[in-house]
Residue frames as qw, qx, qy, qz and C-alpha x, y, z in Angstrom:
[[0.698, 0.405, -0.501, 0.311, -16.86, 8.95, -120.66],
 [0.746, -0.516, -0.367, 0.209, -15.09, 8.09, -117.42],
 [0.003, 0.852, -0.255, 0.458, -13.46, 9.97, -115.11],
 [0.866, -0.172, -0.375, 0.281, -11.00, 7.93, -112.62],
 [0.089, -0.817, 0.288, -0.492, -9.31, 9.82, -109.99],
 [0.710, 0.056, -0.538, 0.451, -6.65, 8.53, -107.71],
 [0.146, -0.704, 0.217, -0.661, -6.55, 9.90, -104.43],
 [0.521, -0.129, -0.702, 0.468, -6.17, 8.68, -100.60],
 [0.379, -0.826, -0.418, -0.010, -7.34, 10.47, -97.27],
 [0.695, -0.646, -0.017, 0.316, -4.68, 10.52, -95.61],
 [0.160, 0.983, -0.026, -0.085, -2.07, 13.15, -96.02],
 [0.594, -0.599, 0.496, 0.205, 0.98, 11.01, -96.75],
 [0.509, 0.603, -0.447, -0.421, 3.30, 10.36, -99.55],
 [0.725, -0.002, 0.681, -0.105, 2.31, 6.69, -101.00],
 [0.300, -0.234, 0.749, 0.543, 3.11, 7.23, -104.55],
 [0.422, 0.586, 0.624, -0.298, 0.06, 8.20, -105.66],
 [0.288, 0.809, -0.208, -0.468, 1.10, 10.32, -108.41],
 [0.137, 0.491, -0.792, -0.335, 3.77, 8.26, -109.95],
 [0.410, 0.310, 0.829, -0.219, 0.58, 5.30, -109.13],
 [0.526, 0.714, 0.325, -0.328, -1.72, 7.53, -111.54],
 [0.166, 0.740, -0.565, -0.324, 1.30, 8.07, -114.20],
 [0.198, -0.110, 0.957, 0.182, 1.57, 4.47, -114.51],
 [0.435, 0.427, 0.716, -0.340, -1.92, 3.31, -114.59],
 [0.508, 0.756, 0.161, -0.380, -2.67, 6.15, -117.44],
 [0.053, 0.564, -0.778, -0.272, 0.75, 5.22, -119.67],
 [0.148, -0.240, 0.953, 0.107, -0.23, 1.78, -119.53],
 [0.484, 0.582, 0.612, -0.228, -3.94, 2.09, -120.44],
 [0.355, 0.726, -0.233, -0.541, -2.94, 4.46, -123.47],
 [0.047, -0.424, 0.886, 0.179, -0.37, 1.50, -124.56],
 [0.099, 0.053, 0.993, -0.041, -2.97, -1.39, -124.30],
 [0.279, 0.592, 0.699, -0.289, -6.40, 0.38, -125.00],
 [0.312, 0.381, 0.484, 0.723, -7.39, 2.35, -128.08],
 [0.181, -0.749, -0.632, 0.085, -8.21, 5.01, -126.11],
 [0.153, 0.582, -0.024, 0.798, -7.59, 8.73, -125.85],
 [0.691, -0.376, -0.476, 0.393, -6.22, 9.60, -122.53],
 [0.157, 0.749, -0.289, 0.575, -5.58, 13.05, -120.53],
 [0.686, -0.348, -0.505, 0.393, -4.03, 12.66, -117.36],
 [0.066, 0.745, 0.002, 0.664, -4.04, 15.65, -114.99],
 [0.487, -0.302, -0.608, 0.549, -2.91, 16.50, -111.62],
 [0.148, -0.833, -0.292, -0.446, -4.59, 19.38, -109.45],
 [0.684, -0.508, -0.194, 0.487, -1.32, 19.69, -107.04],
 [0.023, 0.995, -0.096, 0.022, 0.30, 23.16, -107.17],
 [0.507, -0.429, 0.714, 0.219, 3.33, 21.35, -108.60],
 [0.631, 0.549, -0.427, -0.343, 4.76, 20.15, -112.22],
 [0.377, -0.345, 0.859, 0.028, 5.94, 16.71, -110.92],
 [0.791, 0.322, 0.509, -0.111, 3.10, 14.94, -113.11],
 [0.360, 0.912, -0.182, -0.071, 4.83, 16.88, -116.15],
 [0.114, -0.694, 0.710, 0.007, 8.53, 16.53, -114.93],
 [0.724, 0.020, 0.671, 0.159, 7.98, 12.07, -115.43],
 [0.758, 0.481, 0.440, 0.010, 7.34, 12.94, -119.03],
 [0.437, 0.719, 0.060, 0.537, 9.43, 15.93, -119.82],
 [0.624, -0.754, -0.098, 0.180, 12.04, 16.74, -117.38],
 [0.075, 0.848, -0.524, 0.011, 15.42, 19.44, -117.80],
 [0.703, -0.311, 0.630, 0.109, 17.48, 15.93, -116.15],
 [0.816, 0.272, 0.477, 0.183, 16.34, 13.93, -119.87],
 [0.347, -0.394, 0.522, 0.672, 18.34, 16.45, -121.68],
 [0.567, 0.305, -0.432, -0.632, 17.41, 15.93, -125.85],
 [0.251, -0.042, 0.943, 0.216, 17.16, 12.41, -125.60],
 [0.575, 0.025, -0.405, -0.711, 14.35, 11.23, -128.24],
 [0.356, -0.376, 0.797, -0.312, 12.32, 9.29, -127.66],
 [0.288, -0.140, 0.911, 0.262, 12.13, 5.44, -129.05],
 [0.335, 0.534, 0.774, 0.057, 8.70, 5.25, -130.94],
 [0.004, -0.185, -0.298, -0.936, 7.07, 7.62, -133.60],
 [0.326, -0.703, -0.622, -0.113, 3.73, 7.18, -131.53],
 [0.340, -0.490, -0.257, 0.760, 5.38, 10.18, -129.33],
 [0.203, 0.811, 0.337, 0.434, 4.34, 13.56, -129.94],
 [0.427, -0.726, -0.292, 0.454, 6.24, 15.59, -127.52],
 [0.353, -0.107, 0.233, 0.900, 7.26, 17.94, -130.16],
 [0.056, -0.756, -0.544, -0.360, 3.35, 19.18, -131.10],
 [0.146, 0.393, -0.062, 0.906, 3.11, 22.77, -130.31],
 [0.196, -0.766, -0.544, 0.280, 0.76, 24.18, -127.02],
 [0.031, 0.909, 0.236, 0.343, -0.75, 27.73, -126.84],
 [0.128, 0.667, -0.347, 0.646, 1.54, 30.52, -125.43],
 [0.348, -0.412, 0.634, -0.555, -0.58, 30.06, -122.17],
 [0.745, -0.056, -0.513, -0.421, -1.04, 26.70, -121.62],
 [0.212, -0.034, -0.822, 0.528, -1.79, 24.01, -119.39],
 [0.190, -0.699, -0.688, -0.042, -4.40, 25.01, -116.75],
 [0.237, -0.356, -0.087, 0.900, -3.26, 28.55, -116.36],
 [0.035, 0.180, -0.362, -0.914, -4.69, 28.79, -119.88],
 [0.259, -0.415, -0.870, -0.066, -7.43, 26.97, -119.80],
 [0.227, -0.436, -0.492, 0.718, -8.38, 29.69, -116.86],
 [0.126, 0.497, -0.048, -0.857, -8.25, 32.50, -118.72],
 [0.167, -0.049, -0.752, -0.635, -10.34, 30.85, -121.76],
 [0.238, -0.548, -0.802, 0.011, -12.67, 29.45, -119.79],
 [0.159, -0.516, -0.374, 0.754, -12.96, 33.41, -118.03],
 [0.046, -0.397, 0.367, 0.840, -13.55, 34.73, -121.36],
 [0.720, 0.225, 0.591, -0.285, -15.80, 31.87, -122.42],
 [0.589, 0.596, -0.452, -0.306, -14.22, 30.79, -125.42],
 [0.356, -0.290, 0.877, -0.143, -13.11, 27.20, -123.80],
 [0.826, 0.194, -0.236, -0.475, -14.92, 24.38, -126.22],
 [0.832, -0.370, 0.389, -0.141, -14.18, 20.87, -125.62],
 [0.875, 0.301, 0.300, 0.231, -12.49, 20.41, -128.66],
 [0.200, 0.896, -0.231, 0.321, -9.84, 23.44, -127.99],
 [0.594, -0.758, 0.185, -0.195, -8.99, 21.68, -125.28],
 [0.829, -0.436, 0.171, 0.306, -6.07, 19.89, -126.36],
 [0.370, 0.735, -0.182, 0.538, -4.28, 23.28, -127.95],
 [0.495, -0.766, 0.352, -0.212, -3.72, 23.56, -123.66],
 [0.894, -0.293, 0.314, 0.129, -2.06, 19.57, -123.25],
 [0.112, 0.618, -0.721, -0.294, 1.19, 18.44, -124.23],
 [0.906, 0.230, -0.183, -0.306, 1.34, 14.83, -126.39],
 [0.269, -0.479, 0.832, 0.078, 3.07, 11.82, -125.10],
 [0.364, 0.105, 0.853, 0.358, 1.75, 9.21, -127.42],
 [0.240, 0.124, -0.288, -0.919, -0.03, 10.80, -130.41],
 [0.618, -0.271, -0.454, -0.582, -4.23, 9.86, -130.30],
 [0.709, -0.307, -0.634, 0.001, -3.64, 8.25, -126.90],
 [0.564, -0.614, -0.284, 0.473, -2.12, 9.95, -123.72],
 [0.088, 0.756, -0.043, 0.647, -2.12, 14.06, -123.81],
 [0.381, -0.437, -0.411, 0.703, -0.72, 15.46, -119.86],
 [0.158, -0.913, -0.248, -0.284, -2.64, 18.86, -118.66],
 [0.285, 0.452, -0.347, 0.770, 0.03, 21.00, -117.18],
 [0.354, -0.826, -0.424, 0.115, -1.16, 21.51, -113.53],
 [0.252, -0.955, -0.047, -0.152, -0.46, 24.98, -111.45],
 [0.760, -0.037, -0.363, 0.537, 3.00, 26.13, -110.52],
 [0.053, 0.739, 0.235, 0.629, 2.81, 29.21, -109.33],
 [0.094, -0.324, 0.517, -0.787, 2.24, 31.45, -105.68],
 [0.075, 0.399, 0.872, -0.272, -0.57, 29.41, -103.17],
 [0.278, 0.538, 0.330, -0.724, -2.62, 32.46, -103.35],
 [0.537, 0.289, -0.447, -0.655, -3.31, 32.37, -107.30],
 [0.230, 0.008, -0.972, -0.053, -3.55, 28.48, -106.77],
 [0.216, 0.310, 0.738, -0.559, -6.06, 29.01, -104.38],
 [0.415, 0.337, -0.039, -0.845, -8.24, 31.58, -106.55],
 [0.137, 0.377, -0.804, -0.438, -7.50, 29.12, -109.09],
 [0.087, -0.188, 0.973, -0.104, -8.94, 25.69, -107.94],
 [0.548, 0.321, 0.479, -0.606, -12.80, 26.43, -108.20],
 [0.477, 0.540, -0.399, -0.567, -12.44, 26.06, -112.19],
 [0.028, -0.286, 0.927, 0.240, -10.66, 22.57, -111.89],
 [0.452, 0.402, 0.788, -0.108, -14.57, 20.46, -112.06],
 [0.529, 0.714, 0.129, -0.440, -15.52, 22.30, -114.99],
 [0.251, 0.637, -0.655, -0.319, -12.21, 22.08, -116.88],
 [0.035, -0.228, 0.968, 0.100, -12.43, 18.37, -116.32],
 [0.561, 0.534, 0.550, -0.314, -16.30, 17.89, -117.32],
 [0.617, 0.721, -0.080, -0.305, -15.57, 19.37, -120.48],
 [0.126, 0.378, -0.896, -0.198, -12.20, 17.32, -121.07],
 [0.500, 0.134, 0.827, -0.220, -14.58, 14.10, -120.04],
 [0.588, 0.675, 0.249, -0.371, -16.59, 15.42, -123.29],
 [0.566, 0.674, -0.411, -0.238, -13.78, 15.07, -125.76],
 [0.157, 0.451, -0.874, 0.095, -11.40, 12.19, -124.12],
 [0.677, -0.310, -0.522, -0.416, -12.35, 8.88, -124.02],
 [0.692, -0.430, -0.474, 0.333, -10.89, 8.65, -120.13],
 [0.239, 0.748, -0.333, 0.522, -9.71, 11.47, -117.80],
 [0.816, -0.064, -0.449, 0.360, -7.36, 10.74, -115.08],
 [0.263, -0.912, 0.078, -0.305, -7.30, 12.82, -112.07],
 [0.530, -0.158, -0.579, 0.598, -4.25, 12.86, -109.34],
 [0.254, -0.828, -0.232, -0.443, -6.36, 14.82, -107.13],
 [0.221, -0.663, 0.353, -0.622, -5.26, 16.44, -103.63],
 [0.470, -0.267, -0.838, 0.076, -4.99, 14.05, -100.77],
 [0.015, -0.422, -0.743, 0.519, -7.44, 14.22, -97.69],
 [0.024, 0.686, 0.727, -0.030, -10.85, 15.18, -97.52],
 [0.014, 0.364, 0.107, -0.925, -11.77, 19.29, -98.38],
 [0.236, 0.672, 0.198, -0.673, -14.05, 21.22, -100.28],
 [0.354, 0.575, -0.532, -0.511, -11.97, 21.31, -103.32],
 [0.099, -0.262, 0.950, 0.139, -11.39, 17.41, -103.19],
 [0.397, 0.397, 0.696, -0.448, -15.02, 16.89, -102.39],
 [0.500, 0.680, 0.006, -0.536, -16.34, 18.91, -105.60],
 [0.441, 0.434, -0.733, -0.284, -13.88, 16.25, -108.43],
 [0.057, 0.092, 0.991, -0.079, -15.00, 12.94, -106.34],
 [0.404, 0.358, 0.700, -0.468, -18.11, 13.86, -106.66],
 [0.627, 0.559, -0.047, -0.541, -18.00, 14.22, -110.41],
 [0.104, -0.428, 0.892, 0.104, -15.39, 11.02, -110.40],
 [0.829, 0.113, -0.417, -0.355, -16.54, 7.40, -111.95],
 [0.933, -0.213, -0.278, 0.081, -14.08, 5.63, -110.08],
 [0.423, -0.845, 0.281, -0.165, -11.97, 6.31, -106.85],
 [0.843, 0.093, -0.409, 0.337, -9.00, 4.25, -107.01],
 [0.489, -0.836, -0.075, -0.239, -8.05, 4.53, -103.53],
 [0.556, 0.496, -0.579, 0.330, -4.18, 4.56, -102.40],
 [0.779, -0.609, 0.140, -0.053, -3.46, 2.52, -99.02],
 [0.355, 0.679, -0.624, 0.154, 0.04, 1.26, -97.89],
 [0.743, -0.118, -0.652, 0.089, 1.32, -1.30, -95.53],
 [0.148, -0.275, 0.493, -0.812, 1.06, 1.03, -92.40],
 [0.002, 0.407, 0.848, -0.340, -1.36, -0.01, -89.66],
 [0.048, 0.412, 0.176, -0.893, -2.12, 3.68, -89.32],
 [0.355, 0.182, -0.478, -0.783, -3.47, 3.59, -93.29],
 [0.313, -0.182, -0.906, -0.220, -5.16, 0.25, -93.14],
 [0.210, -0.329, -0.812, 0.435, -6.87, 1.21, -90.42],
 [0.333, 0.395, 0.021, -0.856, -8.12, 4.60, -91.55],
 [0.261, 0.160, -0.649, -0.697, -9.65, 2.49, -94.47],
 [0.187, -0.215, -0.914, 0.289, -11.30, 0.42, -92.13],
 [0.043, -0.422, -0.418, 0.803, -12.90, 3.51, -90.52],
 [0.294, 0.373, -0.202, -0.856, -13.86, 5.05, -93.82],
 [0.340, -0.088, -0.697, -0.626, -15.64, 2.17, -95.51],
 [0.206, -0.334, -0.847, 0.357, -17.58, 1.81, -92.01],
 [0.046, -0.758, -0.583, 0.288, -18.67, 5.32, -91.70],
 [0.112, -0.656, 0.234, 0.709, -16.82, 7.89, -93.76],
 [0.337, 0.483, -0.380, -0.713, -16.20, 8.66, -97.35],
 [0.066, 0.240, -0.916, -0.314, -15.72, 5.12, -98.51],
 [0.185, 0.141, 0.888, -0.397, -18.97, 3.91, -96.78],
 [0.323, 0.604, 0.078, -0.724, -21.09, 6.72, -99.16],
 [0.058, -0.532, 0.719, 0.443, -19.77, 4.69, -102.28],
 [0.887, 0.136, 0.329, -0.294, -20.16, 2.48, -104.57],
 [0.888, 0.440, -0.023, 0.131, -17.10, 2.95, -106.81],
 [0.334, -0.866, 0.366, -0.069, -14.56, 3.02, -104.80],
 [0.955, 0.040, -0.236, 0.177, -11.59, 0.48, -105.72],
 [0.632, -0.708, 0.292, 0.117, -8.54, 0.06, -103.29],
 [0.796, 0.471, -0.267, 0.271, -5.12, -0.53, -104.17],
 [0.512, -0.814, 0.083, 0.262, -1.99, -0.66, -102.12],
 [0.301, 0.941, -0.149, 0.047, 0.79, 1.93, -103.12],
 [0.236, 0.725, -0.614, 0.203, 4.30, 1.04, -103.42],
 [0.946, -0.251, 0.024, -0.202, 3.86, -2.78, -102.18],
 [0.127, 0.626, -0.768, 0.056, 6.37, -4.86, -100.73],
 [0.741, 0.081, -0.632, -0.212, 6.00, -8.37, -101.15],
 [0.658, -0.117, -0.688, 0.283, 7.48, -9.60, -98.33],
 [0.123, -0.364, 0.305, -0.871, 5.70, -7.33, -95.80],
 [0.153, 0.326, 0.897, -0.258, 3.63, -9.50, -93.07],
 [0.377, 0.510, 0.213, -0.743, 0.73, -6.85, -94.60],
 [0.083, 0.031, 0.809, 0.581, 0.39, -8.76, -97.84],
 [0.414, -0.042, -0.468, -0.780, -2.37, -8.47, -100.37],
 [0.599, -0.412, -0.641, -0.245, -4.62, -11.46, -98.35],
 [0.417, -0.435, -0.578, 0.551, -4.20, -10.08, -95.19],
 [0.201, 0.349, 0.065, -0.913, -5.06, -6.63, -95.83],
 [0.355, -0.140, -0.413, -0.827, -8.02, -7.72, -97.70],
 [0.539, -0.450, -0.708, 0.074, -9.32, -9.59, -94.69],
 [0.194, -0.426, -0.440, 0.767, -8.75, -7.04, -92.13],
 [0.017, 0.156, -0.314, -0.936, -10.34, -4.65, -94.81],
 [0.475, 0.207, 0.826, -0.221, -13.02, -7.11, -95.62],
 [0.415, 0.538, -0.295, -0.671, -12.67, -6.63, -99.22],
 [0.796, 0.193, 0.554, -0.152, -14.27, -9.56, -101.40],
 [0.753, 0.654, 0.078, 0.000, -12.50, -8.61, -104.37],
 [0.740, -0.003, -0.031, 0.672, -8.65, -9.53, -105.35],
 [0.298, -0.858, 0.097, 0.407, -6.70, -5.79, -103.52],
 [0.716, 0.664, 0.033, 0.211, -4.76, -4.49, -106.69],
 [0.597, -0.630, -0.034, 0.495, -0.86, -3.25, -106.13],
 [0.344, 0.860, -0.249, 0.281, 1.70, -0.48, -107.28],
 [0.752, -0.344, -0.047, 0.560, 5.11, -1.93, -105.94],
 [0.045, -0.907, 0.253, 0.335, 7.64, 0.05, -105.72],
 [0.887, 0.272, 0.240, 0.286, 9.99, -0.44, -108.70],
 [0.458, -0.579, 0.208, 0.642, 13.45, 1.37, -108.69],
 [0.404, 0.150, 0.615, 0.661, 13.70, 1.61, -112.60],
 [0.016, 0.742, 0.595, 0.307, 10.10, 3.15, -112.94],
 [0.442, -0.781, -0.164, 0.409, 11.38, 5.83, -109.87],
 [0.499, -0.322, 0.270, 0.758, 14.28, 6.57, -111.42],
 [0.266, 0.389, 0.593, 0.653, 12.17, 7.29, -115.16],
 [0.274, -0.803, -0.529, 0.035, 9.97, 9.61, -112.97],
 [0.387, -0.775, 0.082, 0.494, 12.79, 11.43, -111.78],
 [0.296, -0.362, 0.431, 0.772, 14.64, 12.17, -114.80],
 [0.335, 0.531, -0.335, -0.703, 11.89, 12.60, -117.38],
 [0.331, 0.225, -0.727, -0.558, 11.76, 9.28, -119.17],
 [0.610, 0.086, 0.662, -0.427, 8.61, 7.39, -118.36],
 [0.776, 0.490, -0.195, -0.347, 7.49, 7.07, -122.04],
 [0.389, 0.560, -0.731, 0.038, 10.74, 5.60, -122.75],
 [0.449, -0.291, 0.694, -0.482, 10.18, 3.23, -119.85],
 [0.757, 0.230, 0.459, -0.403, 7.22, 1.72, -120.54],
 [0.658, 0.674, -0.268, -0.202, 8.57, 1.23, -124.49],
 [0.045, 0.550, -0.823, 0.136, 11.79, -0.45, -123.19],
 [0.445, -0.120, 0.704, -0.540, 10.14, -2.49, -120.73],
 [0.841, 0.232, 0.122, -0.474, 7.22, -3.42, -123.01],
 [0.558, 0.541, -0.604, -0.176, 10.08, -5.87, -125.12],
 [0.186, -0.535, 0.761, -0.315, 10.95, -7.33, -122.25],
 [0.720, -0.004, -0.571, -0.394, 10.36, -11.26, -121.76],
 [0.624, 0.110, -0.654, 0.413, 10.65, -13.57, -118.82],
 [0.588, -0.525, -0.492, 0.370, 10.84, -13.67, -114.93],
 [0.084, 0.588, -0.013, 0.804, 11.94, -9.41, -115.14],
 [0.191, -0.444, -0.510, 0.711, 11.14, -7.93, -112.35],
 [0.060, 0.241, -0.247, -0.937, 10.18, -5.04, -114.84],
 [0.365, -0.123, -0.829, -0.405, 7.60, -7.80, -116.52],
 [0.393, -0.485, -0.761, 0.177, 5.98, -8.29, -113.36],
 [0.101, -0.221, -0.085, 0.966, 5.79, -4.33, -112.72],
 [0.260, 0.256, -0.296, -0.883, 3.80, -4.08, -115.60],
 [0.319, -0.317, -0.893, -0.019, 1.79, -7.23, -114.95],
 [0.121, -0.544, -0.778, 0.291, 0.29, -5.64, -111.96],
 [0.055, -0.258, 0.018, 0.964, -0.02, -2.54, -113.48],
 [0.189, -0.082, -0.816, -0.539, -2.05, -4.15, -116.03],
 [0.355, -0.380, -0.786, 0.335, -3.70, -5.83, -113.13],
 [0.052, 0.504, 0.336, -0.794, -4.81, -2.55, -111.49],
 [0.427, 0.265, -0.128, -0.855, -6.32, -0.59, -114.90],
 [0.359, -0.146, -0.807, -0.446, -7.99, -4.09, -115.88],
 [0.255, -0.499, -0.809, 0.179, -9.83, -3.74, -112.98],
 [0.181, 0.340, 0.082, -0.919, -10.57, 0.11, -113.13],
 [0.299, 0.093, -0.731, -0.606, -11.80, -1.00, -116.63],
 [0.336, -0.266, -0.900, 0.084, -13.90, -4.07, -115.30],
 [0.043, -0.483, -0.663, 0.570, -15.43, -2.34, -112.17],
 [0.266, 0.361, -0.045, -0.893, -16.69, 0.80, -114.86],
 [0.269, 0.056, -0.813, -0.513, -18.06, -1.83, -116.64],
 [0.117, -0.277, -0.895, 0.329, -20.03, -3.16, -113.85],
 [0.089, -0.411, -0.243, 0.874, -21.11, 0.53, -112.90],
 [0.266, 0.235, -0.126, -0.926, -22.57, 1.06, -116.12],
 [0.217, -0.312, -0.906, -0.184, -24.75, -2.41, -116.47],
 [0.177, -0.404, -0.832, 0.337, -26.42, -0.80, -113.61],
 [0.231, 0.310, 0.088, -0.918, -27.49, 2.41, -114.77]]
């Protein structure tokens, strides 16, 4: 099963998280698939979009939610740790660790909140824990670390597909340049771009950054969308994407979720490619 990880070089915030939070919401919604989505940042922000103190009780709008299913005392990847130290960690225990936002389709892995130093100790564990989720889900969804290390190096290199976050900076286009000439990108083969928190009217549009880039396939986007920000920040993404989905017409909100669409139909597409060739 695939393994899709989201990630960028460069050490700047392009929305890559709240990029992989969409992407995996909106494949659970539109593909009969079983989905975990995990983040390896020493930080609950992937968590906080789905279940945040801000959302208060609200419920939320579909019985496909599960956010009331029970997790183990220690859960997340804390617990996961200490199973997997003990060796009692099967692939099919693994979601007594995840919480459930849609029941059979999108489970979130708690990542690390904790002191750096246990985070550190911590991080060697994260390619195993996600080989053996790959063995029970039919997708897992990394937000991995940005830039280039050790730790980052050891999950791209058990990744299916790199969905790579650029922006409309020179600085970013231009490091992509650099990497698919002679750096990470250049090593590849399933590497797909996307640019992070687009703005239409930026002279850097989608056909100009795929000429300076000299990509031959259509450059997927993740505008930036004030509504979707806001569900991030307070907890209600689920609710989002449920609202939103009713919606009809010229929306802005409609066209959000167009190119969202747009971006995992071509994760989808390019793993498809990948595996004709094996």
């Amino acid at each position: 099963m695939p393994i899709i990880t989201f990630w960028t070089e460069l050490n700047k915030e392009i929305g890559q998280t709240a990029a992989a939070i969409a992407a995996a919401t909106q494949m659970a919604m539109e593909h009969n698939k079983r989905i975990l989505l995990m983040s390896t940042y020493n930080n609950q922000e992937l968590q906080d979009a789905f279940w945040h103190p801000s959302a208060g009780n609200k419920k939320l709008i579909s019985s496909l939610l599960g956010n009331q299913k029970k997790v183990m005392i220690d859960n997340g990847i804390s617990g996961m740790a200490k199973a997997l130290a003990s060796n009692r960690l099967n692939p099919e225990q693994i979601p007594n660790y995840t919480k459930t936002v849609f029941k059979g389709r999108l489970e979130i892995l708690s990542g690390f909140n904790g002191e750096e130093k246990e985070y550190e100790e911590l991080k060697p564990i994260y390619p195993d824990v996600i080989q053996r989720a790959n063995r029970f889900y039919d997708v897992v969804i990394i937000d991995l670390n940005k830039t280039m290390s050790d730790f980052a190096n050891s999950i791209l290199d058990i990744s299916n597909i790199v969905a790579y976050g650029i922006n409309q900076k020179n600085k970013s286009i231009e490091h992509y340049m650099e990497s698919k000439e002679s750096g990470f990108i250049s090593t590849r083969n399933d590497v797909i771009p996307y640019i992070a928190r687009y703005d239409q009217y930026s002279k850097y549009s989608t056909k100009n950054i795929g000429r300076l880039i000299r990509e031959k396939r259509k450059i997927n986007v993740m505008p930036y969308n004030t509504l979707f920000a806001e569900a991030c920040d307070e907890g209600t993404v689920a609710d989002y994407f449920l609202k939103v989905g009713t919606i009809k017409g010229e929306d802005r909100n409609v066209k959000f979720l167009g190119d969202i669409r747009s971006l995992t139909d071509a994760i989808i597409y390019r793993l498809q490619e990948l595996q004709m060739k094996i």
